[in-house]
VMD Tcl script that draws the C-alpha trace (Angstrom):
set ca {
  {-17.09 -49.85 -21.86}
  {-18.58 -47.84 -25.13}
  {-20.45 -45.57 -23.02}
  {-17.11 -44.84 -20.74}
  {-15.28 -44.27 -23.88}
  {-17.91 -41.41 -25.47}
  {-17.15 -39.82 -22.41}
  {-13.65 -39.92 -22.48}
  {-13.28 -38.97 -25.56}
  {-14.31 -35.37 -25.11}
  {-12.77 -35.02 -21.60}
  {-9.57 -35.35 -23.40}
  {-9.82 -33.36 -25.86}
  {-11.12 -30.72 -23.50}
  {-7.81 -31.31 -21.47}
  {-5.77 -31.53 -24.99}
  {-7.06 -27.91 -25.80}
  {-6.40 -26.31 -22.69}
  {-2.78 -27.23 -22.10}
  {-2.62 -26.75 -26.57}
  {-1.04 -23.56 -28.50}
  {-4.38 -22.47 -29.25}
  {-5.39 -21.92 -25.98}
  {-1.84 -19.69 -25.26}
  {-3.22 -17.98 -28.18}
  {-6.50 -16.44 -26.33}
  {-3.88 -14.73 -23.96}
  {-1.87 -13.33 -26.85}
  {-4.97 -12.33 -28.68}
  {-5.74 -9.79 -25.94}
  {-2.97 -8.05 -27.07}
  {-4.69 -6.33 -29.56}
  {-7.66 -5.44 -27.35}
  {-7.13 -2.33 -26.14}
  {-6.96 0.23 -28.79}
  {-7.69 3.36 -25.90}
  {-6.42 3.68 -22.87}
  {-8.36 5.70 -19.90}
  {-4.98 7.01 -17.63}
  {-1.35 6.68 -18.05}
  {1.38 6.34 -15.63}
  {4.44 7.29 -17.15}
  {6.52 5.41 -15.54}
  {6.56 2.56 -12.60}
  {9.22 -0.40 -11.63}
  {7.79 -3.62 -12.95}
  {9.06 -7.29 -11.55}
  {8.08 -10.84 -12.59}
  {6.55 -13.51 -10.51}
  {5.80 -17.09 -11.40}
  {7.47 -20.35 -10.60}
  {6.68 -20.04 -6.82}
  {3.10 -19.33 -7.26}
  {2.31 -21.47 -10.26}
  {-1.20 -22.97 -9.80}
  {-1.62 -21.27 -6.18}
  {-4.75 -19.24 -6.07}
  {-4.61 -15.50 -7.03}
  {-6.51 -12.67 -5.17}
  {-9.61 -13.15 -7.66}
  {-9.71 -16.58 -6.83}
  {-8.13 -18.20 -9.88}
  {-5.43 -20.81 -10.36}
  {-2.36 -18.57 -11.42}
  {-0.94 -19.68 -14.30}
  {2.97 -18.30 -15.14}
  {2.45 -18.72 -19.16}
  {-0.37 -16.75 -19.02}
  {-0.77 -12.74 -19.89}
  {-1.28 -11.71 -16.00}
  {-0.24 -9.10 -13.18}
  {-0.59 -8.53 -9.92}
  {-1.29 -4.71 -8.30}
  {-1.95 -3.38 -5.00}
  {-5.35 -1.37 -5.67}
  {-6.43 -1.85 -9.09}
  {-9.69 -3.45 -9.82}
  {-9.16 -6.95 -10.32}
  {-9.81 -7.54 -14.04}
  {-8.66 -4.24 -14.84}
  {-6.69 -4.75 -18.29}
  {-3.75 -2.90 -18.64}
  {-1.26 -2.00 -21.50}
  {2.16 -2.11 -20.66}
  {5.43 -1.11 -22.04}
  {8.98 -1.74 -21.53}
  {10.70 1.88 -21.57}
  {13.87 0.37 -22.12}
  {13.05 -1.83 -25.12}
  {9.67 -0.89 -26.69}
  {7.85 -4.25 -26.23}
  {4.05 -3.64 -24.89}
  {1.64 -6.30 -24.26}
  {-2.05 -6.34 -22.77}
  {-2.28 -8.11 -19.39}
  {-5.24 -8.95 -17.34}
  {-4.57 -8.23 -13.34}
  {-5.62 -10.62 -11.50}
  {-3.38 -10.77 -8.24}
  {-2.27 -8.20 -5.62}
  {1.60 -6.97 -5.52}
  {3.93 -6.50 -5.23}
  {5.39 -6.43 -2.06}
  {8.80 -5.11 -2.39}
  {8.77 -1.24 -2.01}
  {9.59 0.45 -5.00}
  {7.54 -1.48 -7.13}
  {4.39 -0.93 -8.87}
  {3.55 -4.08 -10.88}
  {4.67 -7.69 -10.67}
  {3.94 -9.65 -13.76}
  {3.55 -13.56 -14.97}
  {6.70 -14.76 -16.42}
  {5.09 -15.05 -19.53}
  {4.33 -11.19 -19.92}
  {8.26 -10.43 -18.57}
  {8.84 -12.49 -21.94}
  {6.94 -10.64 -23.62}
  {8.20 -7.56 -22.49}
  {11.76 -8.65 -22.64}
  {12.80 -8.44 -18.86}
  {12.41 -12.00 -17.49}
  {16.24 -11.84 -17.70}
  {16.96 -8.78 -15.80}
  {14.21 -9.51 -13.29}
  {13.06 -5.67 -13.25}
  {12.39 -2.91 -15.79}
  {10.97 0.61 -15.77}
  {7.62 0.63 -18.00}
  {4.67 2.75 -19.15}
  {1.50 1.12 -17.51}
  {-1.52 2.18 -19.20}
  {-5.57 1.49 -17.78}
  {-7.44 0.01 -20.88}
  {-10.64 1.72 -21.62}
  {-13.47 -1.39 -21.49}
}
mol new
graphics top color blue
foreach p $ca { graphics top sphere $p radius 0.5 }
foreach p [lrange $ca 0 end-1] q [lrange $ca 1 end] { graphics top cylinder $p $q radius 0.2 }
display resetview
C-alpha cells in the first residue's frame, strides 16, 4: 500500500492544481500578452457559447472548457490569439481561438462564457466589439 500511496499522492495534487485558482490564472495571465496587434477589425457581433459544449471536443481537438479564455471563428488559424473589446463597455481581454463559429449569420465571433464575463456581455448574450489579431 506505500508504494500505491507515493503515487497517489502526486496524481492528486496534479488534479488539485488543474481544477485550482492558479490554474484559471494562466488564462487570465494571457491577458497581458499581446502588447501589438497585426490587423484590426473595427467592429464585428460577438456571442457566447459554453454550457452546451462544455468538455465536448473543439475544432483543434481539445476538451472545451467554458471558464477558460477561448473563441471560436470561422477561418482564423486555430491558435490565433486575439484581443478583444467590448465597444459598448470598454472591457478587452486576450483569448486563444480554438473552435470554429459561429453559425448564426451576422456573427463574427462566439466566445467561452468566461471571456463574455470578462467582457461584460454574458448577460445580454451579444455585443458589438473591436477584434484585434495579436502579433506572435
Amino acid at each position: 500500500m506505500p508504494m500505491y500511496r507515493s503515487l497517489l499522492v502526486p496524481l492528486c495534487a496534479t488534479f488539485l492544481m488543474a481544477a485550482s485558482p492558479i490554474s484559471q490564472a494562466r488564462d487570465l495571465r494571457v491577458v497581458k500578452d499581446c502588447d501589438t496587434v497585426r490587423t484590426v477589425n473595427q467592429s464585428v457581433r460577438a456571442s457566447w457559447y459554453g454550457p452546451g459544449f462544455h468538455g465536448r471536443k473543439t475544432a483543434n481537438g481539445e476538451v472545451f472548457n467554458q471558464n477558460a479564455m477561448t473563441a471560436a471563428h470561422k477561418t482564423l488559424k486555430l491558435g490565433t490569439r486575439l484581443l478583444v473589446a467590448n465597444l459598448e463597455n470598454g472591457q478587452q481581454a486576450v483569448l486563444r481561438v480554438n473552435d470554429r463559429g459561429p453559425y448564426i449569420n451576422g456573427r463574427t465571433l462566439d466566445v467561452s462564457k468566461k471571456a463574455a464575463d470578462v467582457l461584460g456581455f454574458r448577460e445580454e448574450g451579444l455585443a458589438k466589439v473591436k477584434m484585434s489579431v495579436c502579433a506572435d
